[in-house]
C-alpha positions in Angstrom: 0.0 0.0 0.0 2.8 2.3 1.1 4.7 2.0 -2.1 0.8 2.0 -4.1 0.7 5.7 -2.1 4.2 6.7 -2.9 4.0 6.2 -6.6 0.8 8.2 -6.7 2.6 11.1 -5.1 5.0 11.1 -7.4 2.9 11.2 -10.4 0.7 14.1 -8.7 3.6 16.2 -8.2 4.6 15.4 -11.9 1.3 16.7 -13.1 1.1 18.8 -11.0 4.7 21.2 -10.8 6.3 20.1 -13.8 8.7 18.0 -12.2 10.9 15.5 -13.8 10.3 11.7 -13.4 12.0 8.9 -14.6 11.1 5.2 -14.0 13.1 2.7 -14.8 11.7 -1.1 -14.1 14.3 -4.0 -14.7 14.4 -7.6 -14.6 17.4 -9.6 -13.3 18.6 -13.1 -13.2 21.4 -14.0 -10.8 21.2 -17.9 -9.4 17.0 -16.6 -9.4 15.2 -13.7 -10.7 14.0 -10.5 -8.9 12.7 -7.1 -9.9 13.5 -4.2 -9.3 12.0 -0.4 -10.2 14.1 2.7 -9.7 11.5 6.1 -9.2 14.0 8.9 -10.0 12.1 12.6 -9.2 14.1 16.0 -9.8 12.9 19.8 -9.6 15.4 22.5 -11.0 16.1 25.5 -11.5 19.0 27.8 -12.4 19.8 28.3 -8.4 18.2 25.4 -6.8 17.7 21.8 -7.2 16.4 18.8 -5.1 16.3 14.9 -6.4 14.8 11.9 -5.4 16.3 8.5 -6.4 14.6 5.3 -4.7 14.8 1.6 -5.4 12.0 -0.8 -5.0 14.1 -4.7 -4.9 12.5 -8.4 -3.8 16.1 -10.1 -4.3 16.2 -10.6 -0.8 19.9 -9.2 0.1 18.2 -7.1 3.0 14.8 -7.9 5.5 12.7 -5.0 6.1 8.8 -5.1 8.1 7.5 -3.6 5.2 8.0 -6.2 2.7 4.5 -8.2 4.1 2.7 -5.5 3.0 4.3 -5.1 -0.6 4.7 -8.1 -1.7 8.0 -9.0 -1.2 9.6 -6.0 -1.9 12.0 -3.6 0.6 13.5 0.1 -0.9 16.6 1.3 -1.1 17.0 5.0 -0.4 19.5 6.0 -3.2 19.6 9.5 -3.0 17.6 12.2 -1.5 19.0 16.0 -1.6 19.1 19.5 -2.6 21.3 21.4 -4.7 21.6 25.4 -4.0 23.7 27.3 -6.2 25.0 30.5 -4.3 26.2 32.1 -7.7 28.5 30.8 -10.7 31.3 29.7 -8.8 29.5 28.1 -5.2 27.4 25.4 -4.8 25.9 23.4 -1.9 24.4 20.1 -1.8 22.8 18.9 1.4 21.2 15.5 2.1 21.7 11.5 1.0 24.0 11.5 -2.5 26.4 9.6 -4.2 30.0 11.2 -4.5 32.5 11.3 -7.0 35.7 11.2 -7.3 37.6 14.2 -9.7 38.9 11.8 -12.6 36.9 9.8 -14.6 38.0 6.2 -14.7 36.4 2.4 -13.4 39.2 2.4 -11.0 38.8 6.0 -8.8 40.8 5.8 -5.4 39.2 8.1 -3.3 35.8 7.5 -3.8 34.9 3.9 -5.6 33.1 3.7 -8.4 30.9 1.7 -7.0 27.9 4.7 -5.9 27.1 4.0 -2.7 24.7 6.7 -1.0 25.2 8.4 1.7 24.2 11.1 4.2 26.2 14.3 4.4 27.2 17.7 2.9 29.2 19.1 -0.1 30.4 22.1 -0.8 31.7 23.4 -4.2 34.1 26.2 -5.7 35.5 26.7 -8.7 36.8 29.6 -11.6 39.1 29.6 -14.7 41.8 28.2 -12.8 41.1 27.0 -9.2 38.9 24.4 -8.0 38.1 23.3 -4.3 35.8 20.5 -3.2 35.1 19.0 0.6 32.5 16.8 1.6 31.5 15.3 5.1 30.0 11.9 5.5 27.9 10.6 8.2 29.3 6.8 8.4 27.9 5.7 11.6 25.8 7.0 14.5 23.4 5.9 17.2 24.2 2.0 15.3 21.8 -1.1 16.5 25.2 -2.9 15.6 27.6 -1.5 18.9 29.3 0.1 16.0 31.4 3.8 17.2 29.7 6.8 16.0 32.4 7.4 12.6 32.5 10.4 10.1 34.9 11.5 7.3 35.9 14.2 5.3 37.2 13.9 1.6 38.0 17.4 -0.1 40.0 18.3 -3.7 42.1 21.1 -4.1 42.9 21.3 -8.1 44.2 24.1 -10.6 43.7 24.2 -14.5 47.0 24.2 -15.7 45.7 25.0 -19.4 41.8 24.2 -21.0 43.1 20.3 -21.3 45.2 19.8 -18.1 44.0 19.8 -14.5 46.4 18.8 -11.4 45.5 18.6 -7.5 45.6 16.8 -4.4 43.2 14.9 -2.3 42.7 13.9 1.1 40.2 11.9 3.0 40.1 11.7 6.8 37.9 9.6 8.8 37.7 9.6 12.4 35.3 7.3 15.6 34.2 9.3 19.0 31.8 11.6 16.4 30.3 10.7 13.0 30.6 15.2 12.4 34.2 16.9 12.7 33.5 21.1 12.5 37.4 21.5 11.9 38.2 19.3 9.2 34.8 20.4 7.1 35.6 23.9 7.2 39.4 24.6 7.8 41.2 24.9 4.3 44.8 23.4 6.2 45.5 20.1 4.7 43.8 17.2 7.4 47.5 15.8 8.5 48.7 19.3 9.5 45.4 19.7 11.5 45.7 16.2 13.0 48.9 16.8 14.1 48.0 20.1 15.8 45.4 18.8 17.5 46.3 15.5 18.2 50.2 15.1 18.6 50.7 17.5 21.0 50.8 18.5 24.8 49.4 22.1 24.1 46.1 22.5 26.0 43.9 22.1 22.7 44.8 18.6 22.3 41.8 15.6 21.5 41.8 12.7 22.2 40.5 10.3 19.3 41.3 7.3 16.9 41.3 9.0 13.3 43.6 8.7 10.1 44.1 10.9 6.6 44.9 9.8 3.2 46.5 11.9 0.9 47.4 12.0 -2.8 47.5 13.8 -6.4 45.9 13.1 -9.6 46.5 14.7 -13.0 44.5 14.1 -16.1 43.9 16.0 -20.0 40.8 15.9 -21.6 40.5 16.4 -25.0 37.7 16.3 -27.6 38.6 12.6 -28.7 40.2 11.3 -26.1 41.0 11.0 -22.1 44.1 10.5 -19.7 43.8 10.2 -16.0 46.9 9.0 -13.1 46.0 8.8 -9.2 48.1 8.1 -6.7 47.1 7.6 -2.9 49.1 7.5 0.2 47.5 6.2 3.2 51.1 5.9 4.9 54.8 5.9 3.4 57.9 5.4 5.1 61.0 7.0 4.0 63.2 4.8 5.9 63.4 2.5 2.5 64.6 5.6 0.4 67.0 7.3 2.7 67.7 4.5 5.5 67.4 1.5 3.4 69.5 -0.3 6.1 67.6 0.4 9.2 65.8 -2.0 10.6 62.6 -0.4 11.5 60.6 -1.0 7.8 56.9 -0.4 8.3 54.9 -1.4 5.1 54.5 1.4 2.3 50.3 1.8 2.1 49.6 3.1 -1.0 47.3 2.5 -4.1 47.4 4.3 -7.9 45.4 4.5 -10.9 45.7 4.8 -14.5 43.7 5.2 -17.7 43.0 6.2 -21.1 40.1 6.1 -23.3 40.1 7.3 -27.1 36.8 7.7 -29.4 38.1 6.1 -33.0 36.8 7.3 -36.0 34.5 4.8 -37.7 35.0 2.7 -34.6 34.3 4.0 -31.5 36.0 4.4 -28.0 38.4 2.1 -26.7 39.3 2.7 -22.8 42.7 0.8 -20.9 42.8 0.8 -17.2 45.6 -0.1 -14.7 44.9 0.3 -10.5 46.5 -1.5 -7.6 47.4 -1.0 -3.6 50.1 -2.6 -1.5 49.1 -4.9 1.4 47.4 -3.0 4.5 46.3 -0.1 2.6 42.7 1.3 3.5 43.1 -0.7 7.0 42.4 1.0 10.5 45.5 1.0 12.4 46.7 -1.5 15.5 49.6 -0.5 17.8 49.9 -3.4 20.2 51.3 -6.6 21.6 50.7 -10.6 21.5 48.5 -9.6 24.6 47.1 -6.2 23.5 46.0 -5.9 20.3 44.1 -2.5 19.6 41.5 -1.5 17.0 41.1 1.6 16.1 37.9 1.6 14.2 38.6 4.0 11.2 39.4 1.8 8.2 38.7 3.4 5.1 35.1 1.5 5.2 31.4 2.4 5.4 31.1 0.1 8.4 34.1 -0.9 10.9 32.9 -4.9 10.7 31.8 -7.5 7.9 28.7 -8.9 9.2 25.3 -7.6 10.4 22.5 -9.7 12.2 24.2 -13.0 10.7 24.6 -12.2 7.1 28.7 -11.2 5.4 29.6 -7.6 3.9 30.9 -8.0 0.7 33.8 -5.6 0.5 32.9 -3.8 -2.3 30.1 -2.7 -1.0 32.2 -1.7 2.2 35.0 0.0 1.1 34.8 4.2 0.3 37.3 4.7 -2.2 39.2 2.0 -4.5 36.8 -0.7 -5.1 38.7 -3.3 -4.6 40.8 -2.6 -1.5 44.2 -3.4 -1.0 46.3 -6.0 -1.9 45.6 -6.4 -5.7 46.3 -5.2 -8.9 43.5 -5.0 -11.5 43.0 -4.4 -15.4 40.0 -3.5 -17.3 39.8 -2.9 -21.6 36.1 -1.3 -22.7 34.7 -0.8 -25.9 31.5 1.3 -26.9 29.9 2.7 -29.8 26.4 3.7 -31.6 24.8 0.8 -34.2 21.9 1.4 -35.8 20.9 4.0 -32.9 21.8 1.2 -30.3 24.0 1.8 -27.5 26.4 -0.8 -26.8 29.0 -1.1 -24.2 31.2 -3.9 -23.6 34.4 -4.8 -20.8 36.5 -7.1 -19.8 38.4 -7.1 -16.8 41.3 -9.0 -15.0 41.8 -8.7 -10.9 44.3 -10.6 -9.3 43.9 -10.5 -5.5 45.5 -11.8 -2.3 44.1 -11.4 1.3 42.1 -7.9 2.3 41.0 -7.0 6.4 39.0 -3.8 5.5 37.8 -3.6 9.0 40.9 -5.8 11.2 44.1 -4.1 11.7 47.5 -5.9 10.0 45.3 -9.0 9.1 45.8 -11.4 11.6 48.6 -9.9 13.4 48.6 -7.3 16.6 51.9 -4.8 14.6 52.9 -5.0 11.6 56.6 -6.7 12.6 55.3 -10.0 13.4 54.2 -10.2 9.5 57.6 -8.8 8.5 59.4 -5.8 7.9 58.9 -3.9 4.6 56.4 -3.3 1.7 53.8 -6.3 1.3 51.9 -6.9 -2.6 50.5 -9.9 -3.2 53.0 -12.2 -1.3 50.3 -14.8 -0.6 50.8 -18.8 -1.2 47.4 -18.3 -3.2 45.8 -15.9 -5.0 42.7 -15.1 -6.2 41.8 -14.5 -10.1 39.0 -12.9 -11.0 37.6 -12.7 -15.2 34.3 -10.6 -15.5 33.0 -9.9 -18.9 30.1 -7.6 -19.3 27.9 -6.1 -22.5 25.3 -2.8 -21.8 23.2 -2.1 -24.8 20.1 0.5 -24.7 18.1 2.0 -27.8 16.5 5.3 -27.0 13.4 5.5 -28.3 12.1 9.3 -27.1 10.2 8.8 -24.1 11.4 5.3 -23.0 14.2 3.4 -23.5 14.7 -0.5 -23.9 17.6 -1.8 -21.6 19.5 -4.9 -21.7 22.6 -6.8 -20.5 24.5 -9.4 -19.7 27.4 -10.1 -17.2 30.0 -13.5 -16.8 32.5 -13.9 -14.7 34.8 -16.4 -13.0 36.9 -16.7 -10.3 39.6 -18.4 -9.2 40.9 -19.2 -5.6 37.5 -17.1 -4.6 38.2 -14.9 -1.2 36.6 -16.2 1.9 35.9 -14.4 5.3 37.6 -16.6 7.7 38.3 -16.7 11.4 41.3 -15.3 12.8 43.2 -18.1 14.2 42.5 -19.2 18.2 46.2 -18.4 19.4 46.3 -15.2 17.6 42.4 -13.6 18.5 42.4 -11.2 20.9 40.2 -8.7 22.0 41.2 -6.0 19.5 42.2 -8.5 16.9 39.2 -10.2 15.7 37.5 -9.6 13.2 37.2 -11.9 9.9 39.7 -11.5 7.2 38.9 -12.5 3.5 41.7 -15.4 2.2 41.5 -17.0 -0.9 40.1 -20.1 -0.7 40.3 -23.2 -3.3 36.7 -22.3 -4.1 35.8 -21.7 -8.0 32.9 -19.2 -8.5 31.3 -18.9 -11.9 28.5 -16.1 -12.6 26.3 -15.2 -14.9 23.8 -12.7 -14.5 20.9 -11.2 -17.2 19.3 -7.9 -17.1 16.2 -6.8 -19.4 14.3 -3.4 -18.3 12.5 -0.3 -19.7 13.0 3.2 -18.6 10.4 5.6 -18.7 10.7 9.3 -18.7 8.0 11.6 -18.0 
């Protein structure tokens, strides 16, 4: 009835204020089928904008009370904000969204590719030659699940170096103790500096909390027939292996990169080559501590600082914020697409090789990052997964609606598993599942035919 009451809403605003409404109403087939219809309602104007994006699913990845009364089905709040433009060169966007990262590729670092929704606040400047982003997110906060009230900040600082060429640096910072941080929304000063002043200090300012910043640069041209993007992260680098290579004390490198190019051929369309990867540890909350000890510090570069709620597993693509696939991998991606016969086609194939990932445990199944070994870890487990995922899109327009179809195949090798910790190793602060690849092989296929409606 609810969902009966919603939809008629929507279509009486329509009517009635000239909105914009898009429905789109697809049909899936995983190891079963499910439905799924996608409302999409949005109001503009040249200052101010609000949209509306809600799913309606019965594939029954979550349980929600309403689904006796509508048959099976549960939503999905996508997004849900508005938009106000303060002139040409500010902008504010307040509410549930999906953020983006600043390049364009299937393998952003900061922010995954993956949209994932989320409640918070952006703000927005830019001019001929300066541009400035930063955005909070509420992660956690009053959670059913014990889970820390957690927030984080991501902002981009970036300068046009000519009408092709844009340069900048990012940061992200997320923090436990609050899900909102007044300081890093709204203070300019790169997020180490401030967490050093307000953290690693004795002065009489100083906080006590459990928080880490990532930093890195990204530089990309875009022309009319073609696209180049680089990204490089740093979640912690020590310089001991450059200028001390003989020092003992070798903490493990965390750091991830990206790199693509796409070109639009004449007579045969665009062709796109991507490249990402991250060291071992990277995205991970950190653990200071002994065999006896162990601490968790609860701000892993995740959505949620476990990977299980009320009995069911977290995959961790849907966990992480930024690269998609965590660390510990190295990945590889070739697309194709082009316009037939006013058909839209797009096609990929992709190539992830992967070792062991703890998203939300600190240094896997260790309490400090010595007992695994000094130095920089990449995929230096006995086993490894490999992933192969093949996907075609196609979509013919055809003015008010548009037909939708696709296909997706994949397989995968050595699959990663969450597994235990090991009995003499758990301790309080150290125990948490960690995904190892397992001798399991996974093959997929999935099937997607839909319509999309625009009103």
């Amino acid at each position: 009835m609810k969902k009966v009451l919603i939809i008629l809403f929507i279509v009486i605003s329509n009517l009635a204020l000239a909105l914009k409404l898009e429905i789109k109403d697809m049909i899936t087939y995983e190891k079963s089928s499910y439905n799924s219809t996608n409302f999409i309602l949005n109001h503009s104007n040249e200052n101010f904008s609000f949209y509306f994006d809600l799913d309606y699913i019965n594939n029954d990845k979550y349980k929600f009370g309403e689904e006796r009364y509508n048959f099976g089905y549960y939503h999905i709040l996508n997004q849900g904000f508005f938009n106000i433009k303060l002139n040409k060169n500010v902008s504010v966007k307040l509410g549930r969204m999906y953020h983006n990262d600043v390049i364009n590729t299937p393998y952003t670092l900061f922010i995954s590719s993956e949209k994932q929704g989320i409640s918070g606040i952006q703000i927005k400047y830019s001019d001929e030659k300066f541009f400035f982003e930063t955005n909070w997110f509420q992660l956690n906060v009053l959670s059913d699940l014990g889970y820390p009230d957690r927030g984080a900040n991501y902002r981009v600082y970036g300068i046009n170096l000519s009408d092709e060429w844009r340069f900048g640096y990012q940061e992200s910072v997320v923090y436990t103790g609050r899900s909102f941080d007044f300081n890093y929304f709204t203070n300019p000063i790169p997020a180490y500096m401030s967490q050093s002043f307000y953290n690693d200090t004795n002065a009489p300012w100083k906080q006590y909390t459990n928080e880490n910043s990532i930093m890195g640069l990204f530089l990309d041209r875009k022309r009319k027939n073609d696209y180049f993007c680089s990204q490089l992260l740093i979640d912690d680098m020590n310089w001991d292996w450059i200028f001390s290579p003989k020092s003992k004390n070798q903490n493990p490198n965390k750091m991830a990169w990206s790199i693509g190019y796409k070109k639009a051929i004449k007579n045969i369309g665009k062709i796109g080559i991507y490249n990402a990867g991250s060291t071992k540890y990277t995205f991970e909350p950190m653990g200071n501590g002994t065999y006896d000890k162990a601490t968790n510090t609860q701000y892993g570069y995740t959505y949620y600082p476990d990977n299980k709620y009320y009995g069911n597993d977290l995959n961790y693509i849907d966990n992480y914020i930024g690269y998609k696939y965590g660390e510990n991998n190295i990945a590889f991606l070739v697309d194709f697409e082009k316009e037939i016969n006013k058909i839209n086609l797009y096609t990929s194939f992709e190539y992830v090789v992967s070792g062991s990932k703890s998203p939300e445990n600190p240094w896997h199944e260790y309490t400090n990052y010595s007992q695994g070994g000094e130095g920089t870890k990449f995929l230096n487990d006995k086993k490894l997964e490999k992933t192969l995922n093949f996907s075609l899109k196609l979509n013919k327009n055809m003015g008010k609606y548009t037909l939708l179809g696709g296909v997706k195949l994949g397989r995968i090798i050595n699959k990663l598993e969450l597994k235990e910790i090991e009995e003499d190793k758990k301790t309080v602060g150290n125990n948490i599942r960690i995904y190892r690849p397992s001798d399991e092989i996974e093959n997929s296929f999935e099937l997607n035919i839909g319509i999309e409606y625009r009103f």
